[in-house]
PABA-884853 format. One line per field, with one value per residue (C-alpha): residue number from 0; residue in three letters; x, z, y. Coordinates in nm, 3 decimals. Each point is the difference from the previous one (the first is absolute). Layout:
! PABA-884853
resi: NUM / ...
resn: ALA / ...
xx: X / ...
zz: Z / ...
yy: Y / ...
//
This chain:
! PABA-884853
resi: 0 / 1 / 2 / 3 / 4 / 5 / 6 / 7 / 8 / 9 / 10 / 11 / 12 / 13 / 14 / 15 / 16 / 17 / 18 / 19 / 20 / 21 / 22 / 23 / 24 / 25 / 26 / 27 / 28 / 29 / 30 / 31 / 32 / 33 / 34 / 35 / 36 / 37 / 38 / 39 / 40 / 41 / 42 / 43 / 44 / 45 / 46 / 47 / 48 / 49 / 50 / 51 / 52 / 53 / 54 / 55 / 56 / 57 / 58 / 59 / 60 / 61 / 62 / 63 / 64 / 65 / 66 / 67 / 68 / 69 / 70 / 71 / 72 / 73 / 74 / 75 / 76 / 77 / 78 / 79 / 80 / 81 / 82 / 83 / 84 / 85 / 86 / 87 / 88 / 89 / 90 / 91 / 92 / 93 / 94 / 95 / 96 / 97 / 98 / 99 / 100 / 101 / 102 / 103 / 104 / 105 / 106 / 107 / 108 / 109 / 110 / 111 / 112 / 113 / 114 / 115 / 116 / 117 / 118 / 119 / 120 / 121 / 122 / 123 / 124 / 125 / 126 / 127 / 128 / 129 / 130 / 131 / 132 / 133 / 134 / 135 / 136 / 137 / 138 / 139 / 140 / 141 / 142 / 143 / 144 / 145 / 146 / 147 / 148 / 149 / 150 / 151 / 152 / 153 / 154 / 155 / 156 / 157 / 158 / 159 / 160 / 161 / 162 / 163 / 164 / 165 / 166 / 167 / 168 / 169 / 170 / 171 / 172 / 173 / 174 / 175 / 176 / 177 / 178 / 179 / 180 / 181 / 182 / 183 / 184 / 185 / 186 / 187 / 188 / 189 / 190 / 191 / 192 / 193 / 194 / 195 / 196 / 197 / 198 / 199 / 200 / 201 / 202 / 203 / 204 / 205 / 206 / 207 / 208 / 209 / 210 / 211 / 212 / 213 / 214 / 215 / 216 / 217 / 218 / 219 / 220 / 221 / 222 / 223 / 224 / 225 / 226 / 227 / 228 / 229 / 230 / 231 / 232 / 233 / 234 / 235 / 236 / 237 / 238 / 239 / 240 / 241 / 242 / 243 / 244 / 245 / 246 / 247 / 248 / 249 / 250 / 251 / 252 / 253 / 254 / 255 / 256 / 257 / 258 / 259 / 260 / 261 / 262 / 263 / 264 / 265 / 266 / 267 / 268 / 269 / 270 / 271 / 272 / 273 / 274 / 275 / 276 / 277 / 278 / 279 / 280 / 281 / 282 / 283 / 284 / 285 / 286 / 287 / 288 / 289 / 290 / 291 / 292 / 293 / 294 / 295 / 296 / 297 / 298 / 299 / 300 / 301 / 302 / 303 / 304 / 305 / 306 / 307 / 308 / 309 / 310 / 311 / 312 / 313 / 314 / 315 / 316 / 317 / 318 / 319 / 320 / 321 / 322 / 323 / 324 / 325 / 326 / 327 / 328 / 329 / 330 / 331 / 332 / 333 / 334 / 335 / 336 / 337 / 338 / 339 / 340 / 341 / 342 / 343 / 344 / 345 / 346 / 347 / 348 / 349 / 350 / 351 / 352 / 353 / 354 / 355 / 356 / 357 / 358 / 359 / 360 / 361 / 362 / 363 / 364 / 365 / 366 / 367 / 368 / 369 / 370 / 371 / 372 / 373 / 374 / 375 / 376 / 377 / 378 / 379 / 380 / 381 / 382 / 383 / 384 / 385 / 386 / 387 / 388 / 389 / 390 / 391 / 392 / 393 / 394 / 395 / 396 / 397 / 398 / 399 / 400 / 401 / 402 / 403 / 404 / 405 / 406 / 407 / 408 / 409 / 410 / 411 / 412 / 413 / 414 / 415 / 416 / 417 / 418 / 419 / 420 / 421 / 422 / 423 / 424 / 425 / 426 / 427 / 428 / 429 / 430 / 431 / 432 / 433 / 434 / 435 / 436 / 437 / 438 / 439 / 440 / 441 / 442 / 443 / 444 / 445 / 446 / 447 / 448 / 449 / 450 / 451 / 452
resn: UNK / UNK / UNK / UNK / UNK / UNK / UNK / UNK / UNK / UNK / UNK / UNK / UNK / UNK / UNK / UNK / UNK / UNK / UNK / UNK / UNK / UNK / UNK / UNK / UNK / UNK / UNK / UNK / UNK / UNK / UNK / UNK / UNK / UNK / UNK / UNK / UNK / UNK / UNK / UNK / UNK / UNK / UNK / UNK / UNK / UNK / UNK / UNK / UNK / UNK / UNK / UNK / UNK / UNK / UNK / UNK / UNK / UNK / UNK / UNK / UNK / UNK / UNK / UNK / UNK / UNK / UNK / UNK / UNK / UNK / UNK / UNK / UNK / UNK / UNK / UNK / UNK / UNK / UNK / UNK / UNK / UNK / UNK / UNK / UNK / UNK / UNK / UNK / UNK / UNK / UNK / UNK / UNK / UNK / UNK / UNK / UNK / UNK / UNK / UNK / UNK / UNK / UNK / UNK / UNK / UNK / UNK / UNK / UNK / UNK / UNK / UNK / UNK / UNK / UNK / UNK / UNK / UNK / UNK / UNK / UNK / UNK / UNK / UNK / UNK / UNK / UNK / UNK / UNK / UNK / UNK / UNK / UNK / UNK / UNK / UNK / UNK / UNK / UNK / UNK / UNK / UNK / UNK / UNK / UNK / UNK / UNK / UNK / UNK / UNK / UNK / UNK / UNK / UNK / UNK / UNK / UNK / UNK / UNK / UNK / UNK / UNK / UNK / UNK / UNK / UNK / UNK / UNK / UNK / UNK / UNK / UNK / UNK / UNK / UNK / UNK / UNK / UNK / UNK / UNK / UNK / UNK / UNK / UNK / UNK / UNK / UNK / UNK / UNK / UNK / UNK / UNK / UNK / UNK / UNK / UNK / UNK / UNK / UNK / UNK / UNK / UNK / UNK / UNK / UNK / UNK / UNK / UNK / UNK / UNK / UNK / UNK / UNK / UNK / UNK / UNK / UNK / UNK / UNK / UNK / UNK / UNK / UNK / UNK / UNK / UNK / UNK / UNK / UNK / UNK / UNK / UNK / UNK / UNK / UNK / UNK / UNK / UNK / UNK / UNK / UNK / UNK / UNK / UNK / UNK / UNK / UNK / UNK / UNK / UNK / UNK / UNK / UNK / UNK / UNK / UNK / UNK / UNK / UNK / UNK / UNK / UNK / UNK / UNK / UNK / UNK / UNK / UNK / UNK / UNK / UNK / UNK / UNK / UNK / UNK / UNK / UNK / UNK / UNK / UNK / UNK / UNK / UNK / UNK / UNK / UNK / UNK / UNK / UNK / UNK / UNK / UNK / UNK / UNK / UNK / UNK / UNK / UNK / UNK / UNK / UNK / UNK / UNK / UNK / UNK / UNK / UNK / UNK / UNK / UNK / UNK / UNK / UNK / UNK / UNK / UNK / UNK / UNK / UNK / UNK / UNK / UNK / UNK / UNK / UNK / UNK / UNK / UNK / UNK / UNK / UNK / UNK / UNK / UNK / UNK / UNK / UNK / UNK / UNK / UNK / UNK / UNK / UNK / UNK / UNK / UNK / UNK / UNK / UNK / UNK / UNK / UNK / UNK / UNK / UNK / UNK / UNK / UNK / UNK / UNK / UNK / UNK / UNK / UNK / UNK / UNK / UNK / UNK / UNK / UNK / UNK / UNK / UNK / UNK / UNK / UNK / UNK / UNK / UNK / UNK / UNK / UNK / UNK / UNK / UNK / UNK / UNK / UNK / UNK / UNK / UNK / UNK / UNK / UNK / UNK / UNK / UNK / UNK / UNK / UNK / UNK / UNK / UNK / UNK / UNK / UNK / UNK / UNK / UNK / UNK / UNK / UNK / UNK / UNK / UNK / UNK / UNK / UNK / UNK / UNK / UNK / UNK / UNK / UNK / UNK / UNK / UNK / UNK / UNK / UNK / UNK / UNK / UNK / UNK / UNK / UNK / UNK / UNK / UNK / UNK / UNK / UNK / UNK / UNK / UNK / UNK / UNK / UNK / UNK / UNK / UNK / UNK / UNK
xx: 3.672 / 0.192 / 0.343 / 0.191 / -0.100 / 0.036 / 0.372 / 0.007 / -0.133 / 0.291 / 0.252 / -0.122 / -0.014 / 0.388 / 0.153 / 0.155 / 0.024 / -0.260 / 0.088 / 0.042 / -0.319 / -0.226 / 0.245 / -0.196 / -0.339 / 0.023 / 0.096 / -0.288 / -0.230 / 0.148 / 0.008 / -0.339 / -0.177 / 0.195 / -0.122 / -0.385 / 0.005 / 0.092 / -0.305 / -0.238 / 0.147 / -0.078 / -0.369 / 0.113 / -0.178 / -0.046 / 0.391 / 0.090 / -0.182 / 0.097 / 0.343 / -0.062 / -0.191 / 0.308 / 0.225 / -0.252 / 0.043 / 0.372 / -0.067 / -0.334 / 0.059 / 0.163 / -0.132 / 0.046 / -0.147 / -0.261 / -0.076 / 0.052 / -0.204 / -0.302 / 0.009 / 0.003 / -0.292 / -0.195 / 0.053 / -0.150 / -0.292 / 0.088 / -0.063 / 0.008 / 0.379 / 0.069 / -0.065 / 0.159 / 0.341 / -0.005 / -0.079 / 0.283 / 0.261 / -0.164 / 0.063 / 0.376 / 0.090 / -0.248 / 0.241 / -0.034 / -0.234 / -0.042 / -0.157 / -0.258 / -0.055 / -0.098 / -0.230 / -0.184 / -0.062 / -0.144 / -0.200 / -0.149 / -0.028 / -0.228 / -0.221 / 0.157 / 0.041 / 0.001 / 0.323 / 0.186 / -0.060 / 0.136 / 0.326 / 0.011 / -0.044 / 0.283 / 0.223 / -0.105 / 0.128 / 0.307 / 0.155 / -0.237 / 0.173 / -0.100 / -0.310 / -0.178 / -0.240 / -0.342 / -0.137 / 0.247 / -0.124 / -0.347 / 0.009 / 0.184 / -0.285 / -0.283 / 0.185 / 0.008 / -0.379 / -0.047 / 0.161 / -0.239 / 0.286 / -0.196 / 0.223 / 0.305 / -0.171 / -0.074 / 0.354 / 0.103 / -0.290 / 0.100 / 0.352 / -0.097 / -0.190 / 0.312 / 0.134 / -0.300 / -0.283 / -0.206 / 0.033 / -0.333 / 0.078 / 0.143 / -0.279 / -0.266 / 0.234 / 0.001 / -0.398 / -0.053 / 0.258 / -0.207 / -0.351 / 0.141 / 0.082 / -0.341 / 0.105 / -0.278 / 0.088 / 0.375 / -0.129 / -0.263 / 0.302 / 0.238 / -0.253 / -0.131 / 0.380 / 0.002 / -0.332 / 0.108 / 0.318 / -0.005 / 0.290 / -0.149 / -0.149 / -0.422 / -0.032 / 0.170 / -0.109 / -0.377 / 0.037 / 0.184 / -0.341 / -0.211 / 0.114 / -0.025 / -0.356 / -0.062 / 0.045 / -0.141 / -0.298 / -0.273 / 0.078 / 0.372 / -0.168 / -0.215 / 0.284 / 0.240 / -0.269 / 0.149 / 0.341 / -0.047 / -0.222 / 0.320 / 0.202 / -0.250 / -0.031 / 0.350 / 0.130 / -0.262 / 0.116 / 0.350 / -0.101 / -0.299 / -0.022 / 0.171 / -0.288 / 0.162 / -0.087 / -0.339 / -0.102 / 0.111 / -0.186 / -0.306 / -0.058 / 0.082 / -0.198 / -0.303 / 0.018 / -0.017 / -0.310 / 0.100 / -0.129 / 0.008 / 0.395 / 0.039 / -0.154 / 0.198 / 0.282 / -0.061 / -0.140 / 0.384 / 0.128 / -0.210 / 0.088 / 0.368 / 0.004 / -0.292 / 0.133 / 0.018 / -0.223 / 0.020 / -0.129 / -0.239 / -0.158 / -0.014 / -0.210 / -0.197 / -0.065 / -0.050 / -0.304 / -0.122 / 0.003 / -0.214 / -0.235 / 0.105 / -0.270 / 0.067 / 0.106 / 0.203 / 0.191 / -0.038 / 0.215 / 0.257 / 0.089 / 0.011 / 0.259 / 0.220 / -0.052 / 0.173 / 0.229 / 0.086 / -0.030 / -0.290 / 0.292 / 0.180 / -0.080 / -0.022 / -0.337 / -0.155 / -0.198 / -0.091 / -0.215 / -0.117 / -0.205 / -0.151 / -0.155 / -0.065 / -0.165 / -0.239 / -0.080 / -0.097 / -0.227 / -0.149 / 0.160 / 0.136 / 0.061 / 0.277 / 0.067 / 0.095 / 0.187 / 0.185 / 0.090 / 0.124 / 0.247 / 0.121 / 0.046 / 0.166 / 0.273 / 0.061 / -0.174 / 0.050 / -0.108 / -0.159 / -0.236 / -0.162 / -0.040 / -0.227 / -0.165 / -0.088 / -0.080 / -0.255 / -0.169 / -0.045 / -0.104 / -0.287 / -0.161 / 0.011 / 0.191 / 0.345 / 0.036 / 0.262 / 0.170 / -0.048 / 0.100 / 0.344 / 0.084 / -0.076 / 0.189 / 0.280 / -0.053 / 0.006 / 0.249 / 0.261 / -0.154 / -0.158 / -0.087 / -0.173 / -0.358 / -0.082 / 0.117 / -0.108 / -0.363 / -0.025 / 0.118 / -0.206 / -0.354 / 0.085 / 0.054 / -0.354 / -0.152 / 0.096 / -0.158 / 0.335 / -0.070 / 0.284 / 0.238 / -0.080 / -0.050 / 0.416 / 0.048 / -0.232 / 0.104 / 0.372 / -0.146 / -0.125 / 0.352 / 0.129 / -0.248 / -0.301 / -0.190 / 0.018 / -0.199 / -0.387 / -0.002 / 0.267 / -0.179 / -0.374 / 0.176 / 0.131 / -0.337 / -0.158 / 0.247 / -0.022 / -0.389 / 0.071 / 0.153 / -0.269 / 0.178 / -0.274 / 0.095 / 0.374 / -0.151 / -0.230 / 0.250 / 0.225 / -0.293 / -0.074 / 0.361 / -0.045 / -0.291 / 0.126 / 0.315 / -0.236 / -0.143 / 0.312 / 0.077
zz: 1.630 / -0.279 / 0.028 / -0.141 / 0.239 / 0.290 / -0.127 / -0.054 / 0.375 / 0.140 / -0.140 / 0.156 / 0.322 / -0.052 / -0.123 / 0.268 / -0.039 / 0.007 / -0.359 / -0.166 / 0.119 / -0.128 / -0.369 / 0.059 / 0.071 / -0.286 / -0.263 / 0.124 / -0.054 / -0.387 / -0.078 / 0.139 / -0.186 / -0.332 / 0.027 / 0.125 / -0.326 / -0.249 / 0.186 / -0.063 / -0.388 / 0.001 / 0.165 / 0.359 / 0.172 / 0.287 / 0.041 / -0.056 / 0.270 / 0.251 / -0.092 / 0.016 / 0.304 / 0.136 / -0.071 / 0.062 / 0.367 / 0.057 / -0.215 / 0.013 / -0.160 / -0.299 / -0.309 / -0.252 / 0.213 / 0.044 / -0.336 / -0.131 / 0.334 / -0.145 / -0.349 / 0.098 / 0.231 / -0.268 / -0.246 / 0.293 / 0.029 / 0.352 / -0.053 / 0.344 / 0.052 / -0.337 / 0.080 / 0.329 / -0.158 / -0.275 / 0.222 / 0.248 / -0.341 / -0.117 / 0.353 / 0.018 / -0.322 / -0.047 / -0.325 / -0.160 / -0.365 / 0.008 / 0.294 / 0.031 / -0.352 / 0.104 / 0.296 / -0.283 / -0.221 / 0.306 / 0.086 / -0.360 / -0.032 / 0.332 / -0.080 / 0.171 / -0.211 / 0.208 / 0.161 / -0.326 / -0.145 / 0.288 / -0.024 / -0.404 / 0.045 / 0.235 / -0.231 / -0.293 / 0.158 / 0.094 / -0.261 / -0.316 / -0.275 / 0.130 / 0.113 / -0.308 / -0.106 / -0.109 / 0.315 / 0.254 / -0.198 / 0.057 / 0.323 / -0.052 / -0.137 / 0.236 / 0.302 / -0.175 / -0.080 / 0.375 / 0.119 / -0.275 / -0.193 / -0.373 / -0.200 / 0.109 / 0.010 / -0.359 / -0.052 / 0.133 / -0.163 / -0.330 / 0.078 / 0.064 / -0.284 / -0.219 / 0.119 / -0.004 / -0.213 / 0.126 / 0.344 / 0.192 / 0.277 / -0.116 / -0.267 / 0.282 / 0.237 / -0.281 / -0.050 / 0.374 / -0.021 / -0.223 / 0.197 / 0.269 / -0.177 / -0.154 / -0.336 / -0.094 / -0.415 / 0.073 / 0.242 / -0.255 / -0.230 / 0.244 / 0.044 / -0.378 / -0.048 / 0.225 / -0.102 / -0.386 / 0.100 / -0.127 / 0.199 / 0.327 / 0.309 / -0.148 / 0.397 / 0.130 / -0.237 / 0.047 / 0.392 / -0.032 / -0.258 / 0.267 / 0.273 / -0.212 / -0.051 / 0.406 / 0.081 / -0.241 / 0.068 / -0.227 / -0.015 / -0.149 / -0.179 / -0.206 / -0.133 / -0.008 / -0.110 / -0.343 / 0.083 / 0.245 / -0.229 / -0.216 / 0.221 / 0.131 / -0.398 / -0.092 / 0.258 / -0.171 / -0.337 / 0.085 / 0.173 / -0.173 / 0.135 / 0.379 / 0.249 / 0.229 / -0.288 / -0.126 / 0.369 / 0.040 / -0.292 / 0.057 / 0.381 / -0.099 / -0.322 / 0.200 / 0.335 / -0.188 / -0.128 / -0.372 / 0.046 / -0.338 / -0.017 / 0.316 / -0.102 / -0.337 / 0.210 / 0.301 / -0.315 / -0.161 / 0.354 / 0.030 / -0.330 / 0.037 / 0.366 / -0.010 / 0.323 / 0.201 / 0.302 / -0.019 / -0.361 / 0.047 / 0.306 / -0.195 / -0.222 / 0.300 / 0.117 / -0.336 / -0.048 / 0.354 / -0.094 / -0.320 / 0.157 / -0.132 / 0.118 / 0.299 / -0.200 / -0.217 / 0.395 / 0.110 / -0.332 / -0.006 / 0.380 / -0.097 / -0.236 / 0.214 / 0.252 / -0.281 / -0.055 / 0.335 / 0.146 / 0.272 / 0.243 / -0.098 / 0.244 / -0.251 / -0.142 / 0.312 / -0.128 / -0.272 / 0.198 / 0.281 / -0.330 / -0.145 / 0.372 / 0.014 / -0.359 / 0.062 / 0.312 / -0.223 / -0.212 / 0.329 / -0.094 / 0.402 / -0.021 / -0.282 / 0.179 / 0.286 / -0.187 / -0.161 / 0.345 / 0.107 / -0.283 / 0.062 / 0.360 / -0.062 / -0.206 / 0.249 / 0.360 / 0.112 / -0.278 / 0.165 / -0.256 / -0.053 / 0.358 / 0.040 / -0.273 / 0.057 / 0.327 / -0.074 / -0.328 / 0.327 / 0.235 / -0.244 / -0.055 / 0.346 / -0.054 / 0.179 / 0.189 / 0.259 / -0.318 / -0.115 / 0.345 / 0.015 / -0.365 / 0.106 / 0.299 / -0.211 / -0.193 / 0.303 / 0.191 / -0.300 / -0.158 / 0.332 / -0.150 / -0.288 / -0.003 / -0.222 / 0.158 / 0.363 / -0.136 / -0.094 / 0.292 / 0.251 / -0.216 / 0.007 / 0.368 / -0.021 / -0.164 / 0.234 / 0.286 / 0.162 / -0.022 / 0.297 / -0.171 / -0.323 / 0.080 / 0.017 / -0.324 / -0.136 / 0.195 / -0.115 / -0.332 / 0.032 / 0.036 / -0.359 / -0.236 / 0.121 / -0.010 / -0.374 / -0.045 / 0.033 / 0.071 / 0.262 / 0.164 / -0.034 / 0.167 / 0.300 / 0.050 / 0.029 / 0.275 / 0.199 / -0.051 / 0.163 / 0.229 / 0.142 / -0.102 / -0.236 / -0.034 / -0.120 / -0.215 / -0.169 / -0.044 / -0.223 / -0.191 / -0.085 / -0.133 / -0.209 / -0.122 / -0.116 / -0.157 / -0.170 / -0.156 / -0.085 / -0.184
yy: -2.401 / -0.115 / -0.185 / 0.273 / 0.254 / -0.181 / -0.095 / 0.412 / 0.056 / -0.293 / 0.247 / 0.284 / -0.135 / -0.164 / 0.367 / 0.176 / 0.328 / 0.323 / 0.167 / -0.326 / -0.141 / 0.310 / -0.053 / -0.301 / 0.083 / 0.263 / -0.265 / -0.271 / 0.316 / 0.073 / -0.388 / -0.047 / 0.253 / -0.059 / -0.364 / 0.193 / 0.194 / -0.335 / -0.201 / 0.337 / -0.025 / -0.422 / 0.059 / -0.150 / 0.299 / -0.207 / -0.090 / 0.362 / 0.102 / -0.209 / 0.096 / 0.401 / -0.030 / -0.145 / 0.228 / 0.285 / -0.085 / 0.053 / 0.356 / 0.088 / 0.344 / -0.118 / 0.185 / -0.250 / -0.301 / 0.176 / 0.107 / -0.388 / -0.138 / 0.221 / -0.084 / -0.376 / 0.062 / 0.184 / -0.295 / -0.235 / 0.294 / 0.042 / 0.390 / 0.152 / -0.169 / 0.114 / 0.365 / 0.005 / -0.172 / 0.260 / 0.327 / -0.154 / 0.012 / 0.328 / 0.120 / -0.169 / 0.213 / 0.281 / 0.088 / -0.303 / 0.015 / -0.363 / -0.062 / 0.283 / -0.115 / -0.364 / 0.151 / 0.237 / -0.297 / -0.195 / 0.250 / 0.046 / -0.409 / -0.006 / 0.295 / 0.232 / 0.265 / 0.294 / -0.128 / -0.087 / 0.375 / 0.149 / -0.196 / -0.008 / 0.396 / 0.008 / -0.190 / 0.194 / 0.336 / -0.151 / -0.221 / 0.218 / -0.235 / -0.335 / 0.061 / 0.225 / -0.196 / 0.045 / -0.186 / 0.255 / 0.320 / -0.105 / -0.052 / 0.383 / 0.106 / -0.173 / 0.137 / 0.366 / -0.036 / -0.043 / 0.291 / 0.218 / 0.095 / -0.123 / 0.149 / -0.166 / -0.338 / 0.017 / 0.021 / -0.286 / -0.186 / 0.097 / -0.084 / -0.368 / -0.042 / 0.168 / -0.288 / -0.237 / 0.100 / -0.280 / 0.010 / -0.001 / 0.173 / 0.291 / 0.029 / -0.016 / 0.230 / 0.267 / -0.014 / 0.075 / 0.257 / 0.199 / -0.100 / 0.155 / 0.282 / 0.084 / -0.089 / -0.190 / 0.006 / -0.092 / -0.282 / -0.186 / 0.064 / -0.176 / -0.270 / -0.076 / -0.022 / -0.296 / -0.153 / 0.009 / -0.184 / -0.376 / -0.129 / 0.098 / -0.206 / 0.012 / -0.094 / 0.291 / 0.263 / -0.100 / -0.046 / 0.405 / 0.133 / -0.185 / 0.160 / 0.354 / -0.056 / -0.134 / 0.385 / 0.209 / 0.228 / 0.091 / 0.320 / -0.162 / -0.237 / 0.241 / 0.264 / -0.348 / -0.306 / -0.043 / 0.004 / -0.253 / -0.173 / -0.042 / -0.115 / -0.308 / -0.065 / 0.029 / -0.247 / -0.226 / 0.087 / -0.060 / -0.309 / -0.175 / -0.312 / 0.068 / -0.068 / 0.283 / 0.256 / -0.132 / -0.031 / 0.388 / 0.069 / -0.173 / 0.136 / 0.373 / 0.044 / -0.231 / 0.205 / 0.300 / -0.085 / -0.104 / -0.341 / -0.136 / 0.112 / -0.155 / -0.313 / -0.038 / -0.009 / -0.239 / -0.200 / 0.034 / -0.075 / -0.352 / -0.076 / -0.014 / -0.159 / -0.196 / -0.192 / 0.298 / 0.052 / 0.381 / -0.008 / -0.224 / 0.169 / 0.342 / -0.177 / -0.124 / 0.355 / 0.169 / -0.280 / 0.085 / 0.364 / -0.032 / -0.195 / -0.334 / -0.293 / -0.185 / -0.309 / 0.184 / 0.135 / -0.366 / -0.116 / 0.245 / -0.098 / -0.345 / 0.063 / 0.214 / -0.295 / -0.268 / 0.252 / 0.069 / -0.359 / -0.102 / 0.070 / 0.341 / 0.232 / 0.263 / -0.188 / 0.079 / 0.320 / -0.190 / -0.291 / 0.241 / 0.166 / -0.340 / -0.033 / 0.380 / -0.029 / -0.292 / 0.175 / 0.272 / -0.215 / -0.143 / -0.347 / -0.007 / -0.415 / 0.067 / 0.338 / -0.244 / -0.273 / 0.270 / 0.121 / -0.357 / -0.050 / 0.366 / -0.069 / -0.357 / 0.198 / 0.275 / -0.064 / 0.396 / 0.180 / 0.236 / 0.150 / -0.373 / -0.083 / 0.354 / -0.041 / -0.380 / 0.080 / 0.294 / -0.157 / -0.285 / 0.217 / 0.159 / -0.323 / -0.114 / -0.273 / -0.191 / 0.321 / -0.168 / -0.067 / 0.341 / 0.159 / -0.230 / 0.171 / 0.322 / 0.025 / -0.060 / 0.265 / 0.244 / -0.142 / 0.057 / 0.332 / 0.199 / 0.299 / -0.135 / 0.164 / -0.238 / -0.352 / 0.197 / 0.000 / -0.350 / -0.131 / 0.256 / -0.132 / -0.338 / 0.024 / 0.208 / -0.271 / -0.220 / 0.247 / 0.085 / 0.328 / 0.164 / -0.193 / 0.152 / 0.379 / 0.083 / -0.193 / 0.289 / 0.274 / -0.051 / -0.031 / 0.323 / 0.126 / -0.171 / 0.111 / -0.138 / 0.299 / 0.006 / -0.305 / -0.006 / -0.380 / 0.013 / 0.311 / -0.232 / -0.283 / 0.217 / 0.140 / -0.387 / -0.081 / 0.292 / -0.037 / -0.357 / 0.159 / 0.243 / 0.304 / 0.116 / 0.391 / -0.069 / -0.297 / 0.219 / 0.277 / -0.274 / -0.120 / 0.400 / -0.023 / -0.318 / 0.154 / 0.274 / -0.148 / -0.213 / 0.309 / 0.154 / -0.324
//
């Protein structure tokens, strides 16, 4: 404790009498936090709460200690004491502006947004003046468009943007307003409004189209298609070298089956981020989808690779498909090598250890090696159909056939069923097995999925 306060505590303990002693107490509080305050204004957080925390024990209810005690605490990020302090001065003097509006912005600066609206409402209905705002009549209008009344909510939206033309939220809030409503014309209207707008987020406004076109039917889509068309071009348009709007652009127009479109824009996309992963693996999927060569594949993942670096995890894809691809062109020594490097960068990548393990398991070869991979595979993914099968054969092919029968039945359960090989390989092991009616009932079903194939 510092010199001063024990000099402070000496005099306490000297005074005599009852009402001079609490004059007492009630000035070392007032000093204390003055001299609190001036450290939170120099950056001595630390100090200043020492000193509050002090004084907060001879009057724990205090309004004001509390409300400085949580500011300091929320510039050390100790949130949870933050919030408590500045409930406990909300709750001290429920009629104080100040500190309910300290506890809304806390709540808005750690996500929690539900929590700020409901006090920023409260404070906007009871002191109209101060707290009219576009952001308050917003949150007006959200909580209106809740409660189904439309018409009212649009109100308030175009209140806020009286007062803030720009303003996202109210923009977006307005849009939904009039989805809700049925008013399709009035909501690509809303909407286009937004898109053609320069000064807005490109970020935002393609993450709002993109979710528009995540739930759309085609029965929407074909009386709607060109609208919507519009809008995935105009945020383009607006935005002609943002990879958020030529990634938009290229995955809508592609998807809906105007390839060449598509491609002109993922091309656009690569061309003005040539470092980023996203673009660059949208070109490895276009070439995989027009039936590039394998060494054309084998290239392009190379690339993302350098990119990427041999270590990103987000290269991962990327080398799993050089192994996959000289699997494909029955190349299985590079298949493996390319395996090993993928495996040296990330040990529990699933999708390589299965893989590794089966293309192993097919020739025969290292299949303790191959087993140890694939239980791996299980153990962290159990109701993978696909990893289950692996590891049930490989235990086959190793003749531990009891121990490889629930692998396949739970496989069953996951999709197995669906797949003629998985269905062949369940029929071998119950063969092994002696059960020779349910075996050949399964390899009737991978029969006949072959077939269907």
């Amino acid at each position: 404790m510092w010199k001063a306060l024990l000099i402070l505590a000496t005099l306490l303990f000297l005074l005599p009498g009852k009402a001079e002693a609490q004059n007492t107490k009630d000035s070392i509080v007032e000093t204390m936090l003055i001299r609190a305050v001036a450290m939170m204004e120099t950056g001595k957080v630390d100090n200043a709460i020492q000193h509050l925390e002090y004084i907060k024990d001879m009057r724990p209810a205090d309004d004001a200690i509390n409300y400085y005690l949580g500011a300091a605490y929320a510039m050390k990020g100790n949130f949870d004491k933050s919030e408590a302090c500045l409930k406990a001065a909300v709750a001290a003097d429920s009629t104080n502006v100040w500190y309910k509006d300290a506890l809304a912005s806390f709540y808005l600066n750690t996500g929690r947004g539900a929590d700020a609206s409901a006090i920023y409402l409260d404070l906007m209905e009871k002191h109209p003046k101060q707290y009219t705002n576009a952001y308050t009549l917003t949150l007006m209008g959200n909580k209106k468009l809740s409660e189904y009344q439309d018409s009212l909510a649009i109100d308030y939206f175009d209140k806020a943007l009286m007062m803030a033309p720009d303003y996202t939220p109210a923009i977006l809030g307005k849009s939904e307003a009039f989805r809700m409503q049925g008013n399709v014309p009035g909501f690509f209207a809303q909407v286009n409004e937004m898109v053609q707008n320069p000064s807005l987020n490109p970020a935002a406004k393609c993450d709002y189209v993109n979710q528009i076109l995540q739930h759309i039917d085609y029965n929407f889509y074909s009386l709607w298609g060109s609208q919507l068309d519009s809008l995935v071009a105009g945020c383009a348009k607006v935005h002609p070298t943002d990879s958020s709007a030529l990634r938009l652009a290229g995955s809508w127009f592609y998807g809906t089956e105007r390839k060449e479109l598509g491609r002109q824009y993922f091309l656009r996309f690569e061309q003005a981020c040539p470092e980023s992963l996203e673009a660059q693996y949208l070109k490895l999927q276009v070439l995989m989808d027009d039936g590039a060569t394998a060494r054309e594949i084998i290239d392009q993942c190379e690339n993302i690779v350098r990119i990427g670096g041999e270590k990103n995890p987000k290269v991962m894809p990327a080398l799993a498909t050089i192994g996959d691809t000289y699997h494909q062109l029955g190349q299985d020594n590079n298949a493996f090598k390319a395996y090993d490097r993928a495996l040296k960068a990330d040990p529990g990548y699933l999708p390589v250890l299965n893989n590794y393990a089966y293309y192993l398991s097919l020739k025969g070869k290292k299949l303790k090696k191959a087993e140890a991979m694939s239980k791996i595979t299980v153990e962290k993914d159990p109701d993978n159909a696909t990893y289950l099968d692996t590891y049930g054969w490989i235990l086959y092919l190793q003749k531990q056939y009891k121990k490889a029968k629930p692998y396949f039945k739970h496989a069953m359960l996951y999709g197995g069923r669906d797949s003629a090989v998985i269905l062949e390989h369940y029929s071998k092991v119950l063969e092994a097995l002696g059960e020779y009616d349910l075996a050949r009932s399964f390899r009737i079903l991978a029969e006949n999925k072959k077939e269907a194939q």
